[in-house]
C-alpha positions as CSV (number, residue, x, y, z in Angstrom):
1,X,0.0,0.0,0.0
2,X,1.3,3.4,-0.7
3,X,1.0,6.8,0.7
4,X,-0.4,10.2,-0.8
5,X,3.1,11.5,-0.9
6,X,4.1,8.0,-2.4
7,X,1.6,8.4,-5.3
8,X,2.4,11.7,-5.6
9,X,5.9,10.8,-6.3
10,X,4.7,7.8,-8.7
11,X,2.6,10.0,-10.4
12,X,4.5,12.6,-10.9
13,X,7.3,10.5,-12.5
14,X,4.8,8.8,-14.5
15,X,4.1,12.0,-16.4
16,X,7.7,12.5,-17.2
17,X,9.4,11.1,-19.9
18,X,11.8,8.0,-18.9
19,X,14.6,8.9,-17.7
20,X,13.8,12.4,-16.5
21,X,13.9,13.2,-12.7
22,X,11.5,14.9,-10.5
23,X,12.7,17.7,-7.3
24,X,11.4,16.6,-4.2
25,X,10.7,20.4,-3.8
26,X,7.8,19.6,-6.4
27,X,6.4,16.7,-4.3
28,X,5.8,18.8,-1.2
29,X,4.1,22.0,-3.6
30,X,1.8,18.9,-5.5
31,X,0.4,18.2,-2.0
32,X,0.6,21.5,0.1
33,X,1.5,24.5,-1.7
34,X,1.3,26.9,1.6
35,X,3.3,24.5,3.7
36,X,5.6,22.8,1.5
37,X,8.6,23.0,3.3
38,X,7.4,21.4,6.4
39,X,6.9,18.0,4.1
40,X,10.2,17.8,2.8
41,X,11.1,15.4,5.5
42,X,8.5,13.3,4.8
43,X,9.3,13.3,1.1
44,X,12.2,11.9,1.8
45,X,11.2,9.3,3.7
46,X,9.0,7.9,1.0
47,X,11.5,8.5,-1.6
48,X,13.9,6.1,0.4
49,X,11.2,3.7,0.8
50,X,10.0,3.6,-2.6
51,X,14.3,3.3,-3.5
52,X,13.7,0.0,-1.1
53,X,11.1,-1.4,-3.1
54,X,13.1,-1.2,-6.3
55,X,10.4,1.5,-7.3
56,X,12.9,4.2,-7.9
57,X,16.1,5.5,-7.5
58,X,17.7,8.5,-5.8
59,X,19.7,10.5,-7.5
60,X,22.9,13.2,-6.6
61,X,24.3,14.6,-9.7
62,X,22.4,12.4,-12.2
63,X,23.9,9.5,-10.2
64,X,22.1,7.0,-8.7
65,X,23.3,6.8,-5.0
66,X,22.5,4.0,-2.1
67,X,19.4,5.2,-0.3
68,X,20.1,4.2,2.9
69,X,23.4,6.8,3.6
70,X,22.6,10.1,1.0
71,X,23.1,13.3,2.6
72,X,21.7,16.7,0.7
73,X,20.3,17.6,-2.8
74,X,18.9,14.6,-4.5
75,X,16.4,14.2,-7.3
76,X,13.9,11.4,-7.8
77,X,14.0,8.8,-10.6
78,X,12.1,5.6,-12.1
79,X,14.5,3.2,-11.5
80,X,15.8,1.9,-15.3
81,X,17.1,-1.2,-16.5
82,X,21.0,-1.1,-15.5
83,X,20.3,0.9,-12.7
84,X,22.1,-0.9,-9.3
85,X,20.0,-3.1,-7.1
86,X,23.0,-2.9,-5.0
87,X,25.1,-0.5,-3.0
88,X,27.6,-2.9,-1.3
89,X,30.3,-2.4,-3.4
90,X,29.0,-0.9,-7.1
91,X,28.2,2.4,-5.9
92,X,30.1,4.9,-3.2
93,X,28.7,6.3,-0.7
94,X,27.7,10.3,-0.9
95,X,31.0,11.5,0.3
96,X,31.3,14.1,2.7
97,X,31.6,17.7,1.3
98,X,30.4,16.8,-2.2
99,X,27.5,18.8,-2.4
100,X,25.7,20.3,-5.5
């Protein structure tokens, strides 16, 4: 079962073409335009759990990054074929410092 942000995220990657990646900024506005900031956190947290179901992937520059240990701007994809399924040792971590 999936949450209103959780379909907001779905659906709003649905109308994209594949590929493309939606701002989690977006999210939060689609569902409470006055109060958007105070969702963020919540975005995220369905973001990383839709990353766990293999749903999607989350993204720092254009990269997709292990969503169990990213840290600051990151973008929301449909996860494609070739994208990993793994982080052990494919992908590094977000390293400390990078930021956008």
């Amino acid at each position: 079962m999936t949450s209103p942000i959780q379909d907001t995220i779905l659906s709003q990657l649905a109308a994209l073409p594949e590929g493309k990646s939606i701002d989690p900024m977006n999210v939060a506005k689609a569902i409470q335009p006055e109060r958007w900031q105070q969702l963020l956190g919540h975005v995220r947290t369905n973001a990383i759990e839709l990353a766990r179901e293999g749903k999607v992937v989350i993204l720092r520059h254009n990269k997709p990054v292990n969503p169990e240990k990213f840290r600051g701007v990151y973008r929301i994809r449909t996860r494609l074929e070739g994208d990993p399924t793994s982080f052990e040792d494919n992908v590094p971590d977000d390293i400390e410092g990078d930021e956008d």
